[in-house]
C-alpha positions in Angstrom: 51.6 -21.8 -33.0 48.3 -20.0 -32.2 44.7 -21.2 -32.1 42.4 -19.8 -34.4 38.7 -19.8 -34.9 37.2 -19.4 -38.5 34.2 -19.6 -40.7 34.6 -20.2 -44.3 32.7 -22.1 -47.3 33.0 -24.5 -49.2 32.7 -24.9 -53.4 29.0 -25.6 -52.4 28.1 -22.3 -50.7 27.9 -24.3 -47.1 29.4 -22.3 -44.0 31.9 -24.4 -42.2 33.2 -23.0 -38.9 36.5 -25.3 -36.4 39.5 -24.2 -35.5 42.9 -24.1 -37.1 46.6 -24.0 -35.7 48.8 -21.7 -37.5 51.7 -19.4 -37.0 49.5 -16.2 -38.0 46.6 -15.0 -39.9 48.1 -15.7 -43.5 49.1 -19.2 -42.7 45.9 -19.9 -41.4 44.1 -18.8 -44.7 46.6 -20.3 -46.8 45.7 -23.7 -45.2 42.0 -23.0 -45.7 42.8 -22.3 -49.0 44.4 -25.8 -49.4 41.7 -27.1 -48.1 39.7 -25.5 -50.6 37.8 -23.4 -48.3 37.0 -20.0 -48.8 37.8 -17.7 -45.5 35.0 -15.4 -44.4 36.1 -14.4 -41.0 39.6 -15.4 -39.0 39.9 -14.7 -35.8 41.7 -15.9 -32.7 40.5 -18.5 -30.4 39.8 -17.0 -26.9 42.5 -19.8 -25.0 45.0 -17.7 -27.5 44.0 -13.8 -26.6 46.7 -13.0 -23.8 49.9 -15.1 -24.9 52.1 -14.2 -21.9 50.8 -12.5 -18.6 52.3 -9.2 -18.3 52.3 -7.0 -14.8 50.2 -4.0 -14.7 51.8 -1.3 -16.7 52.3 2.1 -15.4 49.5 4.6 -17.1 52.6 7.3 -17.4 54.5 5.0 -19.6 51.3 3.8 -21.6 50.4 8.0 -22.2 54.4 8.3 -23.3 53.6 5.1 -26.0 50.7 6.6 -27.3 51.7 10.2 -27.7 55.1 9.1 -29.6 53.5 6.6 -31.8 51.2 9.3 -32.8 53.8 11.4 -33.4 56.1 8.9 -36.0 52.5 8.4 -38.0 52.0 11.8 -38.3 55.6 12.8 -39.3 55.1 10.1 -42.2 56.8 6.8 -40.4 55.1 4.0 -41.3 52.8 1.8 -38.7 55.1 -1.3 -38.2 58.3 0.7 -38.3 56.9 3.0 -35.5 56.0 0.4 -33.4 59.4 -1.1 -33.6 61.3 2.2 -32.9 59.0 2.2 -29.9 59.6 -1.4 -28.8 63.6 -0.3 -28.8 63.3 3.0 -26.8 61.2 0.9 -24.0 62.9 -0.5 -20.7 59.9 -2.0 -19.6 60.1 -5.4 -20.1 56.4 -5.8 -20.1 55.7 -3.1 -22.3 58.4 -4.3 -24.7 56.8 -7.8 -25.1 53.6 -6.3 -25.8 54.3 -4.3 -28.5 56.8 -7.4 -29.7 53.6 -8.9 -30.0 51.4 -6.1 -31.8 54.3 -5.5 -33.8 54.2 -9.8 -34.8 50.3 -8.9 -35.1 50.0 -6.1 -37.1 52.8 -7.9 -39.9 50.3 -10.5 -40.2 48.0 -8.5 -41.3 45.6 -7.9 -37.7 44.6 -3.7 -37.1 46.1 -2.0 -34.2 43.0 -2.3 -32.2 42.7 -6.2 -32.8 46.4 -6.8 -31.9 46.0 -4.8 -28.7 42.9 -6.1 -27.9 45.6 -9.6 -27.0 46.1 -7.9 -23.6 42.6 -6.9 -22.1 44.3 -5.9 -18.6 46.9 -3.5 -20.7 44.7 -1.7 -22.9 40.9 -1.0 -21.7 37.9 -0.4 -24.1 37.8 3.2 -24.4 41.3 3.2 -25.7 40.5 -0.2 -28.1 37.7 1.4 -29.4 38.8 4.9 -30.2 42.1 3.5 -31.7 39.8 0.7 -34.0 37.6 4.1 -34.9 41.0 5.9 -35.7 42.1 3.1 -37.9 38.4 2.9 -39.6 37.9 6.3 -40.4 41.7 7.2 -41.2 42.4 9.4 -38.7 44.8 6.9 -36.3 47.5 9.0 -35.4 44.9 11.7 -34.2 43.1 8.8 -31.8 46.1 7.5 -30.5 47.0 11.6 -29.3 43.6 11.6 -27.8 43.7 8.4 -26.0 47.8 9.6 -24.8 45.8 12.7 -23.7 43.3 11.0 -22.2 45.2 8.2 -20.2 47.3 11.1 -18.8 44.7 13.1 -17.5 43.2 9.7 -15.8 47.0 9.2 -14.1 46.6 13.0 -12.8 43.4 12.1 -11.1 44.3 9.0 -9.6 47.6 10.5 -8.1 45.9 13.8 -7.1 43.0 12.0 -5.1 45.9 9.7 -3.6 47.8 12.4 -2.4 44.4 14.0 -1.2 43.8 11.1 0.8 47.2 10.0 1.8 47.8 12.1 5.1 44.2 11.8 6.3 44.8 8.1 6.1 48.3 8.3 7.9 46.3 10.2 10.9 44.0 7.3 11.2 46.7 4.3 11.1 48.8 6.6 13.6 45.5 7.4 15.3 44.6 3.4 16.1 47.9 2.5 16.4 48.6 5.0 19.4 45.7 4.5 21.3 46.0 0.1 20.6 49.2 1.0 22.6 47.8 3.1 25.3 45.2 0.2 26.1 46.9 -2.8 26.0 50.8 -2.6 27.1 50.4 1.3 29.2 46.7 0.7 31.3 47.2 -2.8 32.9 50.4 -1.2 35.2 47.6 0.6 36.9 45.3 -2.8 37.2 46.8 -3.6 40.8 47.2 -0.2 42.1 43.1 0.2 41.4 42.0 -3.2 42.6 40.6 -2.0 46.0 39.0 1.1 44.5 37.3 -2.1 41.8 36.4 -4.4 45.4 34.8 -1.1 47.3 32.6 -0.3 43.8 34.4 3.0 44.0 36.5 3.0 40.7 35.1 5.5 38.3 32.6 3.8 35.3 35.2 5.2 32.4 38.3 3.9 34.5 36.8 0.4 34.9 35.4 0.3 31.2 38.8 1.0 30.3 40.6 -1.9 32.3 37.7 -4.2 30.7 39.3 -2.9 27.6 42.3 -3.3 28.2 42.4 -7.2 29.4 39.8 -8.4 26.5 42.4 -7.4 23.9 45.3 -9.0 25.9 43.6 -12.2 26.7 41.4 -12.4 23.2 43.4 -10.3 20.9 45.5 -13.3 19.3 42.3 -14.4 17.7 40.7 -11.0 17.3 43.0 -10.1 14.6 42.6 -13.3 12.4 38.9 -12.9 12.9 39.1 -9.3 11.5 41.6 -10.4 8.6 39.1 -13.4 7.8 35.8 -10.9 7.9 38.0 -8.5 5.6 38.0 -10.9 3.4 34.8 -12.6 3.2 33.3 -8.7 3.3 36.0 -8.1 -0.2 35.0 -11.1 -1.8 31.2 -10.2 -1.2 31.7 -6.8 -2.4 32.3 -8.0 -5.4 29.9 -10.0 -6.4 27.2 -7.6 -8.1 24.6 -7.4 -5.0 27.8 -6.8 -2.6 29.3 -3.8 -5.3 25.7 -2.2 -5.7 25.2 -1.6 -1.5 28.7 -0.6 -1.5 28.1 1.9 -4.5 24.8 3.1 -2.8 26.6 3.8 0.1 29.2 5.6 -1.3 27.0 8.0 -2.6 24.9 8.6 0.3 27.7 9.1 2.7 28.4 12.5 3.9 30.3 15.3 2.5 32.3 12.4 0.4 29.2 11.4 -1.7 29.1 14.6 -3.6 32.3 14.6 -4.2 32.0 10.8 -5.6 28.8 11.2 -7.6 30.4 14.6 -9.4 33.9 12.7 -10.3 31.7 9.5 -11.3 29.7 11.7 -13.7 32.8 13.9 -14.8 34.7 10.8 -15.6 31.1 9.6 -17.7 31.1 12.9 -19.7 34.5 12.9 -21.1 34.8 9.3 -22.1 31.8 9.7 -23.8 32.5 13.0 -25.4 36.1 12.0 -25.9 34.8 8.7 -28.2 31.6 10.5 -29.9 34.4 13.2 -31.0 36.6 10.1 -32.4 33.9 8.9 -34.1 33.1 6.2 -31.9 28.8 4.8 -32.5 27.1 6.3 -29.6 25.6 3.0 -28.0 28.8 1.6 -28.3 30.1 4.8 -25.9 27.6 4.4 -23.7 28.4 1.1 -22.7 32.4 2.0 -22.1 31.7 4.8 -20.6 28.8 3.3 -18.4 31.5 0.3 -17.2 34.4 3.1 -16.3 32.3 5.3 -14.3 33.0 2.9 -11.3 29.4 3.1 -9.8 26.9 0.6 -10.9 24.3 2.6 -9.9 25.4 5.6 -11.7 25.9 2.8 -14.7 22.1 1.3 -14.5 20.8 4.7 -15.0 23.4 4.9 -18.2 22.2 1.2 -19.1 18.3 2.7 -19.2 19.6 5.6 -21.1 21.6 3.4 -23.5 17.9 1.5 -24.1 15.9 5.0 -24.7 18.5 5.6 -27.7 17.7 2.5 -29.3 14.3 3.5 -29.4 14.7 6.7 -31.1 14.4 8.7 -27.9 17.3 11.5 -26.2 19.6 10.9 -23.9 18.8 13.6 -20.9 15.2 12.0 -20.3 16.5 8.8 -18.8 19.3 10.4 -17.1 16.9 13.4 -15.6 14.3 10.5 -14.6 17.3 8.3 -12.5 17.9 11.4 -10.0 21.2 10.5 -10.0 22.7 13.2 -12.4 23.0 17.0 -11.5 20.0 18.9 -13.0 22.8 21.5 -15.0 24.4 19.3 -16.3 21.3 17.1 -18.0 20.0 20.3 -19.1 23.2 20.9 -21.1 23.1 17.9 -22.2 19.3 18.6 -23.5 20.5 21.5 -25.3 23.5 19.7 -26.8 21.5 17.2 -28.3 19.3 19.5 -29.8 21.9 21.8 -31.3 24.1 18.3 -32.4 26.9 19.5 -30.7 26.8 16.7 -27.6 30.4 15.4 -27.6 31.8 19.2 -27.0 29.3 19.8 -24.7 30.3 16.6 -23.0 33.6 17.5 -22.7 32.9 21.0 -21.6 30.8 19.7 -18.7 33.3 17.4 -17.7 35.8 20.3 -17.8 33.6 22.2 -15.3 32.9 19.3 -13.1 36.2 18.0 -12.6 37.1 21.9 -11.3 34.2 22.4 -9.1 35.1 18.9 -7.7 38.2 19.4 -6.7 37.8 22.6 -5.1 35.1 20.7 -3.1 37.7 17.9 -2.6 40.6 20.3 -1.4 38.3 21.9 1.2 36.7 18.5 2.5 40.8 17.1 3.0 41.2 20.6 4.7 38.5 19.5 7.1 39.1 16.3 7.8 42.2 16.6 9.1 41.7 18.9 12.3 38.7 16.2 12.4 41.0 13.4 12.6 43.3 14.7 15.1 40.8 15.7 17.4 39.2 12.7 17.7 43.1 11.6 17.9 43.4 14.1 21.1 39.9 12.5 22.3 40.5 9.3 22.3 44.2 9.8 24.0 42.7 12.5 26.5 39.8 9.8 27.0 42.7 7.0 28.0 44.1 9.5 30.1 41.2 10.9 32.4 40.2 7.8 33.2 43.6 6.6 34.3 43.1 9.7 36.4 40.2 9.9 37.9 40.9 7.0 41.0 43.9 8.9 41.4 42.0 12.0 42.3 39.6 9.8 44.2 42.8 8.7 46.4 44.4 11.8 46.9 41.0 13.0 48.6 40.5 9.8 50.8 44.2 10.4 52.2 
């Protein structure tokens, strides 16, 4: 049984609004109706959106269910016969409980969009809302290709920015981990043998820095590392709250090198989920504020938030986003243009087209750089270890 919320009226006119337990939406009218209540709006109680938690679903296999569920509507299949071929083909067994439970949704009479809408961490806004715009304006099967489209070229991002990142962050694990090892099991053997050099002052500053070192992570390192797992966390739990995420977003944008490269995939990602939702027919201030929330900045998304205000006032779009300095000026002046010639969602994607290439050219080459970067300050650090282990030794040889 599911919990449902409704508002109805009586034989007098009077709106009545409580909550009903029934097996689906025609069950729950029905038993309005024997109540002699007239049903205005039926909808499911919030305790009741997510009936079973499902795992994170791969974005490959969502891209696949879209695609071929556009495909069976446009060769003629019917909505609830396609989603049951698809629930057969499936072997995930997450996937194949969610669309068990559109499929149960749908047959009760519930859209597409209302029935996926059950699983918030499955399906995200954009994908709700161009599939509910689809449904609404008749044109379904074409926003479920779009959104298959869509969700695959998100997947080809995130794995191509993982692999861009992968090896320069295997240098810097291999990096710490090398020269932790050097320091605290390699540079005490040399402890007694440069104990008289330490009692006559004469040990080199970098070789007696280096035993400090070396004994502080010995003797305090047992409670070093919970301290640094317990500051992780406090420092993750603090990013994000909303003043936490906003320093952490500033910063990311004003680092070096890697802000560009942020700001342009932030704004690249803004410009095709909006044009991707304006060309599906999608309201514009109801774009804005999905694409504002999946840009992944909150900075970039207060200057989207002012914007989002200007168009419910009558005014354009570029203004806001020119006055928040936080948009290239090319790309607001297309936008300008666009809006002018009421041709915004191409443009939109067009820009996003251009950015996403410039972006990873700039990406490749920054990757290309850091790692010679990374492995000298590798060779430094392990060269460091290594001079100053030799330094008393020179120091001896010319006393004997």
């Amino acid at each position: 049984m599911t919990d449902f919320q409704y508002i109805a009226r009586d034989n007098t006119g009077q709106k009545i609004s409580g909550m009903i337990q029934a097996a689906g939406r025609r069950e729950a009218t029905a038993a309005l109706v024997a109540r002699s209540l007239f049903p205005v709006e039926i909808g499911e109680s919030v305790k009741s959106i997510e009936p079973k938690k499902v795992r994170r679903v791969p974005g490959q296999l969502l891209s696949t269910t879209f695609a071929q569920m556009a495909d069976l509507l446009h060769s003629g299949v019917p909505l609830l016969r396609s989603l049951e071929v698809i629930q057969k083909q499936t072997t995930h067994a997450g996937l194949n409980h969610i669309l068990e439970e559109i499929h149960h949704q749908v047959e009760e009479g519930a859209t597409l969009a209302d029935a996926m809408n059950r699983f918030p961490r499955i399906f995200n806004d954009m994908s709700i809302s161009m599939i509910r715009a689809g449904g609404e304006g008749g044109f379904l099967e074409e926003a479920l290709s779009r959104v298959a489209q869509f969700t695959e070229a998100q997947e080809d991002m995130k794995k191509r920015t993982l692999g861009a990142v992968a090896y320069p962050a295997f240098l810097c694990v291999v990096g710490v981990t090398v020269v932790t090892v050097l320091i605290v099991f390699f540079v005490p053997q040399f402890g007694d043998l440069f104990a008289r050099l330490r009692e006559r002052n004469e040990l080199p500053a970098a070789t007696d820095w280096l035993l400090w070192l070396s004994d502080m992570l010995r003797t305090h390192g047992w409670w070093m590392l919970p301290a640094l797992i317990a500051g992780g966390w406090f420092s993750r739990h603090w990013l994000l709250t909303q003043k936490g995420g906003m320093w952490l977003d500033r910063l990311k944008l004003k680092l070096p090198l890697v802000g560009p490269i942020l700001q342009s995939l932030a704004v690249a990602r803004f410009c095709r989920i909006l044009g991707t939702m304006l060309r599906n027919g999608v309201p514009i201030l109801r774009s804005l504020e999905i694409s504002r929330n999946a840009t992944g900045n909150r900075v970039l998304g207060e200057a989207i938030a002012e914007a989002t205000e200007n168009i419910s006032a009558g005014q354009s779009l570029a203004e806001p986003l020119r006055a928040s300095g936080r948009f290239p000026p090319t790309v607001v002046e297309m936008i300008a243009v666009a809006e002018q010639a009421n041709n915004l969602e191409n443009v939109l994607l067009d820009v996003a087209d251009s950015l996403e290439k410039t972006t990873w050219r700039k990406l490749d080459l920054a990757v290309r750089l850091i790692e010679p970067i990374l492995l000298l300050i590798l060779a430094a650090a392990v060269l460091l270890v290594v001079v100053a282990l030799l330094l008393p030794m020179f120091k001896m040889s010319q006393a004997i």
